[in-house]
ROSE-4610 file (N, C-alpha, C; in Angstrom, 1 decimal, always signed):
// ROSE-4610
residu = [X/X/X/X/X/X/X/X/X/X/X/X/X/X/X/X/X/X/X/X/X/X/X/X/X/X/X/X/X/X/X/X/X/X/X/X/X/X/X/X/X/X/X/X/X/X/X/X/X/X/X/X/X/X/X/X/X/X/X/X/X/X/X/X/X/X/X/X/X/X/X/X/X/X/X/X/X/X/X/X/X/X/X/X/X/X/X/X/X/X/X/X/X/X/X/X/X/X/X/X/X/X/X/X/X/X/X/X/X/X/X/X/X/X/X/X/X/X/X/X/X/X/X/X/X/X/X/X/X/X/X/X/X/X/X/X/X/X/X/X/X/X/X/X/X/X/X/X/X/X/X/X/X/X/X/X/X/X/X/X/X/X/X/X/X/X/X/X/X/X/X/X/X/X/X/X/X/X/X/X/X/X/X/X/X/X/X/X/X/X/X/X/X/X/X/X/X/X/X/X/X/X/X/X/X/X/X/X/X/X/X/X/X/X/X/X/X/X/X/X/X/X/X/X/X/X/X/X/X/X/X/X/X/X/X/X/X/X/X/X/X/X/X/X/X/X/X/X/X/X/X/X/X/X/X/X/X/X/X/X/X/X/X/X/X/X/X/X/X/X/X/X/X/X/X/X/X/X/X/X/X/X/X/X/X/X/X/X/X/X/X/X/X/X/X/X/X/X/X/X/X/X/X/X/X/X/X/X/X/X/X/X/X/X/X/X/X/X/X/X/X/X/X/X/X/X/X/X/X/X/X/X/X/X/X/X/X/X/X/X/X/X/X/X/X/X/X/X/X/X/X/X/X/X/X/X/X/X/X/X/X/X/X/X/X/X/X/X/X/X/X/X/X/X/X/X/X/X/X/X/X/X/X/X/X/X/X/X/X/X/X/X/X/X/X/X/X/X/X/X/X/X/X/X/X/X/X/X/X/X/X/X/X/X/X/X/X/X/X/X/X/X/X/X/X/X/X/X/X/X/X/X/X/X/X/X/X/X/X/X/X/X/X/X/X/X/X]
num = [1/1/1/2/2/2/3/3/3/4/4/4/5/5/5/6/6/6/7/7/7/8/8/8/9/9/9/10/10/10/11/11/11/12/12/12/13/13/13/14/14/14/15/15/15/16/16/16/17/17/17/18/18/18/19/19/19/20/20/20/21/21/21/22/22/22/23/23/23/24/24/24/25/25/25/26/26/26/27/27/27/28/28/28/29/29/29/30/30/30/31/31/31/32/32/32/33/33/33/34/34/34/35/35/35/36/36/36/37/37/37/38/38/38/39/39/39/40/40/40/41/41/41/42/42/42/43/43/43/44/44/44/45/45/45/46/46/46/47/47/47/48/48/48/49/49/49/50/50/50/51/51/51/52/52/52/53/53/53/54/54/54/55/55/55/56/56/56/57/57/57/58/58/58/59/59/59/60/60/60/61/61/61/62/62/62/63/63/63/64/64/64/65/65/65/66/66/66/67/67/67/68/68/68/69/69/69/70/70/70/71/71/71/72/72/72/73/73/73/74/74/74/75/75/75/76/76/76/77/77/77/78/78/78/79/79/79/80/80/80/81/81/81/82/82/82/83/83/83/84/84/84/85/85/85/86/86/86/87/87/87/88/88/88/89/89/89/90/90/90/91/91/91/92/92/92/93/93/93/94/94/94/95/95/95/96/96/96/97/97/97/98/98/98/99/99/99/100/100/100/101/101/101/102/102/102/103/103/103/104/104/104/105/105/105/106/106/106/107/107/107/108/108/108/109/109/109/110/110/110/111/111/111/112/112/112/113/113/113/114/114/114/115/115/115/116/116/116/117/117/117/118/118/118/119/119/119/120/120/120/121/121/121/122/122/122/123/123/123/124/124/124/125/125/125/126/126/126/127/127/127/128/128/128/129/129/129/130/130/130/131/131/131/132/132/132/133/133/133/134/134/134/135/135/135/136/136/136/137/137/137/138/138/138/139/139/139/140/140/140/141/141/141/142/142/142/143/143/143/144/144/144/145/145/145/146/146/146/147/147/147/148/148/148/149/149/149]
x = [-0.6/-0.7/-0.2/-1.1/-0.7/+0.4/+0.8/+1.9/+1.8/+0.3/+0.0/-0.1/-0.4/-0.8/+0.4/+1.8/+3.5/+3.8/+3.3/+4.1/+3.5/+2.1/+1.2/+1.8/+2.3/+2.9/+4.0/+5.0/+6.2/+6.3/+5.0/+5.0/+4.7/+3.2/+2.9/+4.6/+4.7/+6.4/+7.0/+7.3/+8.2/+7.5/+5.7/+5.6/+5.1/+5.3/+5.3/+6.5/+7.9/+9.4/+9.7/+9.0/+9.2/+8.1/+7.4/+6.2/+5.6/+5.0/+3.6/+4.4/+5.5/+5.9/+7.1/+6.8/+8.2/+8.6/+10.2/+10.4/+10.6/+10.3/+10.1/+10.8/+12.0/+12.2/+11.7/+11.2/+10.3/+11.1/+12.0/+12.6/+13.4/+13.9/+14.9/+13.7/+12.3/+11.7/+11.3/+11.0/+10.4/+11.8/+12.4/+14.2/+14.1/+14.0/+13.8/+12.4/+11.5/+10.1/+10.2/+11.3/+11.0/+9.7/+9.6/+8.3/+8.9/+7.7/+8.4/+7.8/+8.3/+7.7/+6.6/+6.1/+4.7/+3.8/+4.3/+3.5/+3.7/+4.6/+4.5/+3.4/+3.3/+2.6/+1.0/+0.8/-0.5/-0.7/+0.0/-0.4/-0.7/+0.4/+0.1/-1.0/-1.4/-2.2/-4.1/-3.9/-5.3/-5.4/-4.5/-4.5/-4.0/-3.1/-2.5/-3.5/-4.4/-5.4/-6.0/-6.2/-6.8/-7.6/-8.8/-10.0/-9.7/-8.5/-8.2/-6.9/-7.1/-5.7/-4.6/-4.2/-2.6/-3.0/-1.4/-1.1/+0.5/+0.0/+1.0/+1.7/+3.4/+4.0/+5.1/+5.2/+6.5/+7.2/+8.5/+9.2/+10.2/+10.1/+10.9/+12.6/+13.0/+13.9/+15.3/+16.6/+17.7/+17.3/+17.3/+16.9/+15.6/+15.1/+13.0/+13.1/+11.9/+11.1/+9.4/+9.1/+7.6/+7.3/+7.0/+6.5/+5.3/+4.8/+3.9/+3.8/+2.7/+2.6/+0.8/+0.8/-0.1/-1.2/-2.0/-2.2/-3.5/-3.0/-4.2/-5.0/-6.4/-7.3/-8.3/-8.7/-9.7/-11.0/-11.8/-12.9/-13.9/-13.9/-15.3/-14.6/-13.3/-12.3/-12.0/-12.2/-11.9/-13.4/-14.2/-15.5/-15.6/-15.7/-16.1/-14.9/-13.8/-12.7/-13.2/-14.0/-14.8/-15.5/-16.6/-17.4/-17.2/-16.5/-16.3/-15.3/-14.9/-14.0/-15.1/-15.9/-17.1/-17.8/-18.0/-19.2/-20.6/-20.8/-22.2/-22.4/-21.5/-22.1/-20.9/-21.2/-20.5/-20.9/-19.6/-20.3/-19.9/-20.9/-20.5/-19.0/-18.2/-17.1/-16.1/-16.5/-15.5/-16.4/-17.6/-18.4/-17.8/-17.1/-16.8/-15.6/-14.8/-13.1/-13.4/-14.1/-14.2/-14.6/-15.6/-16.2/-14.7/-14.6/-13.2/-12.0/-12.0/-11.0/-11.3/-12.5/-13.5/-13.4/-13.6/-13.6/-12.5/-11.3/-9.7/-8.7/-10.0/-8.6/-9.8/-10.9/-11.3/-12.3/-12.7/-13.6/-14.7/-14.9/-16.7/-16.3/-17.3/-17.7/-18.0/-17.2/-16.9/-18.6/-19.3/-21.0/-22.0/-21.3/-21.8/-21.9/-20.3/-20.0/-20.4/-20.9/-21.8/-23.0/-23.8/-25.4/-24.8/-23.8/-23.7/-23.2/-22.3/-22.0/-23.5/-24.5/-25.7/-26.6/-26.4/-27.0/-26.6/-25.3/-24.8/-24.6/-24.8/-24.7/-25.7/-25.7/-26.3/-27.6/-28.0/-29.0/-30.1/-29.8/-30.8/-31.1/-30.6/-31.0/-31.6/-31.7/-32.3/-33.8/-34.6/-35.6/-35.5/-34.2/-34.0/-33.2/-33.7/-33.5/-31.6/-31.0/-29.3/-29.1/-29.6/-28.8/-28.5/-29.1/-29.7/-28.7/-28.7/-28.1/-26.7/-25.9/-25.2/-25.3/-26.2/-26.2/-27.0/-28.0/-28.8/-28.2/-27.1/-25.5/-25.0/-24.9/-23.7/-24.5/-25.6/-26.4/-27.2/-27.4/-27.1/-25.9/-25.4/-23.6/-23.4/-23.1/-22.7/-23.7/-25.1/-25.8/-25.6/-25.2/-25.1/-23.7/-22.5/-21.5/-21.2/-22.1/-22.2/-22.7/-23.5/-24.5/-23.6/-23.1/-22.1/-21.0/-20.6/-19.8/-20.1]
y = [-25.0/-23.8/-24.1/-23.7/-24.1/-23.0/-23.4/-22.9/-21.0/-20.9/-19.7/-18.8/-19.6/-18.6/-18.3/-19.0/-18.5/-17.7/-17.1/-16.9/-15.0/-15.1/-14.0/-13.4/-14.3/-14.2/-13.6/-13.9/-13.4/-11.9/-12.0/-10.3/-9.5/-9.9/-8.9/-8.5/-9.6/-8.6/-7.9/-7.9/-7.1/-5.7/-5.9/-4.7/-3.6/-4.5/-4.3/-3.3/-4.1/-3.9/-2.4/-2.5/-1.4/-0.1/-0.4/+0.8/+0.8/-0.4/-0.4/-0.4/-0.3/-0.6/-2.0/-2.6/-3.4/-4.1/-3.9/-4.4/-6.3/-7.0/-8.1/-8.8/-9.8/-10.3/-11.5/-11.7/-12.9/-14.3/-13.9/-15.3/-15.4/-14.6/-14.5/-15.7/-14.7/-15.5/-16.4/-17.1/-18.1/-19.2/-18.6/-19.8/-20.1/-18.4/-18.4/-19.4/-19.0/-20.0/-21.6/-21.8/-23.3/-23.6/-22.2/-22.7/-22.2/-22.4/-22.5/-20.3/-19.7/-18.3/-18.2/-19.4/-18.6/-18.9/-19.5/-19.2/-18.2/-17.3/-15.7/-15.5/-15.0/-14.5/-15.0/-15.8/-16.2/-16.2/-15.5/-14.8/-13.5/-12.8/-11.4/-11.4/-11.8/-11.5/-11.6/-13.0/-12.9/-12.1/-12.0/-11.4/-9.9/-9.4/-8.1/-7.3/-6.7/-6.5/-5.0/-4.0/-2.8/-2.8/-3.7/-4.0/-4.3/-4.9/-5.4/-3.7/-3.0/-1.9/-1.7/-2.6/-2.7/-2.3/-1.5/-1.3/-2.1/-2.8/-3.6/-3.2/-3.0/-2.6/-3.7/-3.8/-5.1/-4.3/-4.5/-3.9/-5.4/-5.6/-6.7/-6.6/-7.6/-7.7/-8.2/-8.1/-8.9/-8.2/-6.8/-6.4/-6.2/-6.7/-6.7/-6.9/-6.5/-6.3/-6.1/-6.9/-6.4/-5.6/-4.7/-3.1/-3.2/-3.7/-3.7/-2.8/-2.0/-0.5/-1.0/-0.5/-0.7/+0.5/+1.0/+2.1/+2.7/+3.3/+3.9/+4.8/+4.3/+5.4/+5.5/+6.7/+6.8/+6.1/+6.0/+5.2/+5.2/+6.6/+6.9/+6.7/+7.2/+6.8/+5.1/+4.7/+2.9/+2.7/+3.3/+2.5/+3.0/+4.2/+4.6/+3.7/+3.5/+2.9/+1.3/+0.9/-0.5/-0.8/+0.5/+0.4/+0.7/+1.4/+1.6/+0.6/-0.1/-1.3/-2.4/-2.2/-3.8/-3.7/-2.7/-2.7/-3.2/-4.2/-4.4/-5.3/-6.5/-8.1/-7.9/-9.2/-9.0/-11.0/-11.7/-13.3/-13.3/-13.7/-14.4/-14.1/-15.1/-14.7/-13.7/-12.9/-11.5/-11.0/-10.7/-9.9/-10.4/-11.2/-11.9/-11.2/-11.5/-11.0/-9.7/-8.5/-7.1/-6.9/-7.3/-7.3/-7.1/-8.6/-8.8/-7.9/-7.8/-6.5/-5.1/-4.8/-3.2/-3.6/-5.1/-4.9/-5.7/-5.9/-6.1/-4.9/-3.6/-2.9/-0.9/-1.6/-0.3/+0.3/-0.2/+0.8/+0.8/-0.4/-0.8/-1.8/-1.5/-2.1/-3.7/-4.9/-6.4/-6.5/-6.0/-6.8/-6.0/-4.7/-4.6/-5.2/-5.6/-6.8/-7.8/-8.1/-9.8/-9.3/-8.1/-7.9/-7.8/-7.4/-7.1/-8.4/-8.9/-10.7/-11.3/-11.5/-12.0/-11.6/-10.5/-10.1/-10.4/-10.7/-11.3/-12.6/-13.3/-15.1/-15.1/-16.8/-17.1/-17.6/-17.6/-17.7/-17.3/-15.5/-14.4/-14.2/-15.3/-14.6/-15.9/-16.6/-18.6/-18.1/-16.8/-16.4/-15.8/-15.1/-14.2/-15.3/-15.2/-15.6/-15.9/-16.8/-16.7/-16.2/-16.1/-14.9/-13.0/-13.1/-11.8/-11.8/-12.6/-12.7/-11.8/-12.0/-11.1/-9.8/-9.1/-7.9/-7.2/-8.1/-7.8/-7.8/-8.6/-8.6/-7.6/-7.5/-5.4/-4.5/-4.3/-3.3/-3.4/-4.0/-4.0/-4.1/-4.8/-4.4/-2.6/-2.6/-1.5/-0.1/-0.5/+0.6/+0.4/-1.1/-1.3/-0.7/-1.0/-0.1/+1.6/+1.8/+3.5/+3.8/+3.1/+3.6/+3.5/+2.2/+2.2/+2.8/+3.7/+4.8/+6.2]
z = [+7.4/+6.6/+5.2/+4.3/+2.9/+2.3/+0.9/+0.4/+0.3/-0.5/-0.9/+0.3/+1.3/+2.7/+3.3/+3.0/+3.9/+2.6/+1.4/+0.5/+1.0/+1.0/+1.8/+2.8/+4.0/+5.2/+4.9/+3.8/+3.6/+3.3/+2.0/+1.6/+3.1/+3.3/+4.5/+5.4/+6.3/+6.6/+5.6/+4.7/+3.9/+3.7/+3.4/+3.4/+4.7/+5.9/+7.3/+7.9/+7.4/+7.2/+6.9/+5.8/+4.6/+4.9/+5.7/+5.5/+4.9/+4.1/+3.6/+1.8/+1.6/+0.3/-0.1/-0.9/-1.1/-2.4/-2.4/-4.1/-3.9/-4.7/-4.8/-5.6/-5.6/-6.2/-6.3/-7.1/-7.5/-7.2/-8.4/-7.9/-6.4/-6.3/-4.8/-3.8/-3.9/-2.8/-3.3/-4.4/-4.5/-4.3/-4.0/-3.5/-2.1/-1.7/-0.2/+0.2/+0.2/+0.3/-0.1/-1.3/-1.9/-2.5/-3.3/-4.2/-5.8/-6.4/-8.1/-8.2/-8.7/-8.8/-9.7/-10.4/-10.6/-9.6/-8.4/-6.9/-6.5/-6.5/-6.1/-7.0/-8.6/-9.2/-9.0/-8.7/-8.2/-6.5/-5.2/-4.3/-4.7/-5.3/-5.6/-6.9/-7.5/-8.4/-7.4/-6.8/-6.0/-4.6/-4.2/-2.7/-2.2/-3.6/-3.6/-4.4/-4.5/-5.8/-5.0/-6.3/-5.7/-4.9/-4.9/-4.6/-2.5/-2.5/-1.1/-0.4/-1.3/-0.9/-1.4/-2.5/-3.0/-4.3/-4.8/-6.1/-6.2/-7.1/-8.0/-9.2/-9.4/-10.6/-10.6/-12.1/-12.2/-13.2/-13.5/-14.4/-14.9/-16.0/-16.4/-17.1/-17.0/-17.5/-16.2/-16.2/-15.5/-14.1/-13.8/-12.5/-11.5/-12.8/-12.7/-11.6/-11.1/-9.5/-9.7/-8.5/-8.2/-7.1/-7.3/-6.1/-5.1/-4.5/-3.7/-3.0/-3.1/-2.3/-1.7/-0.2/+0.8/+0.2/-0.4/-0.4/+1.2/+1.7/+2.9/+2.8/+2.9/+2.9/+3.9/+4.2/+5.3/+4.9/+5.7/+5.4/+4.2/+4.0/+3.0/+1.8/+1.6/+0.4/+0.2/+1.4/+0.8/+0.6/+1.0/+0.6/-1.1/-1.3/-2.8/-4.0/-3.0/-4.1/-4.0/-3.1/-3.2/-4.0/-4.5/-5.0/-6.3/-6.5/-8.2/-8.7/-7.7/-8.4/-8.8/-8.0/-7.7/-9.5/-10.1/-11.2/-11.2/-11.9/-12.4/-10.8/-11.3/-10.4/-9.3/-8.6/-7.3/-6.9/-6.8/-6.1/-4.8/-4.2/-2.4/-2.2/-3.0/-2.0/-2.3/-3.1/-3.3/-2.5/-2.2/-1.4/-0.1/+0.5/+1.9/+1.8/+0.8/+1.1/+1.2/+0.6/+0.5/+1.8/+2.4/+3.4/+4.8/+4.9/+5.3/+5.7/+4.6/+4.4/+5.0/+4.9/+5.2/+6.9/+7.2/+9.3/+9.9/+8.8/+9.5/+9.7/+8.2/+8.3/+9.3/+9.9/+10.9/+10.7/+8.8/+8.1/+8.4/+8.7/+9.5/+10.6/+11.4/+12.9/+12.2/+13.1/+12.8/+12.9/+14.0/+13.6/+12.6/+11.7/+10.8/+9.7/+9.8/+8.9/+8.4/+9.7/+10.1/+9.4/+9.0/+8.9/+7.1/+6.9/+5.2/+4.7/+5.2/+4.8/+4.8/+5.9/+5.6/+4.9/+4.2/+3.1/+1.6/+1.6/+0.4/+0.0/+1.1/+1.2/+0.0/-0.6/-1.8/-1.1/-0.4/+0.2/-0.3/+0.0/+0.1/-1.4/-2.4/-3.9/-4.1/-3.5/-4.2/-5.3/-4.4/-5.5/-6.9/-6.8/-8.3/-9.1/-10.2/-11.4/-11.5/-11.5/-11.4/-12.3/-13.4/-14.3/-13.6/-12.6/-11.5/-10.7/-9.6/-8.7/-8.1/-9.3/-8.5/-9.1/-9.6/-10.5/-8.7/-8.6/-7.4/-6.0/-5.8/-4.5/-4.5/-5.8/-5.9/-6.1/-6.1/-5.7/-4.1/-3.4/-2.1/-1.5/-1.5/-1.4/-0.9/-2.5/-2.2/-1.8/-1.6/-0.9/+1.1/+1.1/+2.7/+2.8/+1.9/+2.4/+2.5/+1.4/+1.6/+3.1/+3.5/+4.5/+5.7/+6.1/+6.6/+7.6/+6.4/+7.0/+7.4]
């Protein structure tokens, strides 16, 4: 297991612990873990993100903390909050993590999943033009997740 994946492992408990919230000392855990803390800032920046369910706040200075809040929403609400995060384009593998995320955390059936991941693979675009491609991903995308739910 790599570094960024125990640093993940760490928050998730805490915000497990805590109820879906938790204050973070950056450095505390980057002592605890034995990593340098701009390895926290780069788990939480890629893996804590609206787009996946989290809101992030940092407040700086000698008591600074990072806030990690779970945020929960019912289905049609995490889909619309999917979709208006996505915009114009959309690449393969944010389309996989979102996906991911939509049948770890209930919102869609795991072999729905499987038919909307095989619609976003780079496969299904080798005809359109790459400057297209993903303009053409996030508009199926997100017409397969509306439908979805």
């Amino acid at each position: 297991m790599n570094l960024s994946e125990l640093v993940a492992q760490a928050i998730m408990r805490m915000l497990d612990e805590s109820g879906g919230a938790a204050d973070i000392q950056r450095n505390e855990l980057a002592a605890t873990l034995g990593c340098v803390p701009s390895q926290i800032n780069y788990v939480i920046t890629s893996r804590f993100t609206p787009e996946r369910g989290y809101t992030v706040e940092s407040r700086r200075g000698g008591g600074g903390y990072i806030r990690i809040t779970r945020v929960s929403m019912g289905g049609a609400a995490a889909v619309m909050h999917i979709v208006n995060s996505i915009g114009s384009e959309l690449d393969q593998n944010t389309a996989r993590a979102l996906v991911n995320d939509l049948a770890s955390g209930g919102v869609i059936p795991v072999p729905t999943a499987r038919v909307i991941m095989a619609a976003c693979t780079d496969g299904c675009y080798r005809d359109c033009a790459p400057e297209q491609r993903d303009r053409v991903r996030a508009a199926i995308f997100k017409q397969m997740i509306m439908n979805a739910v």
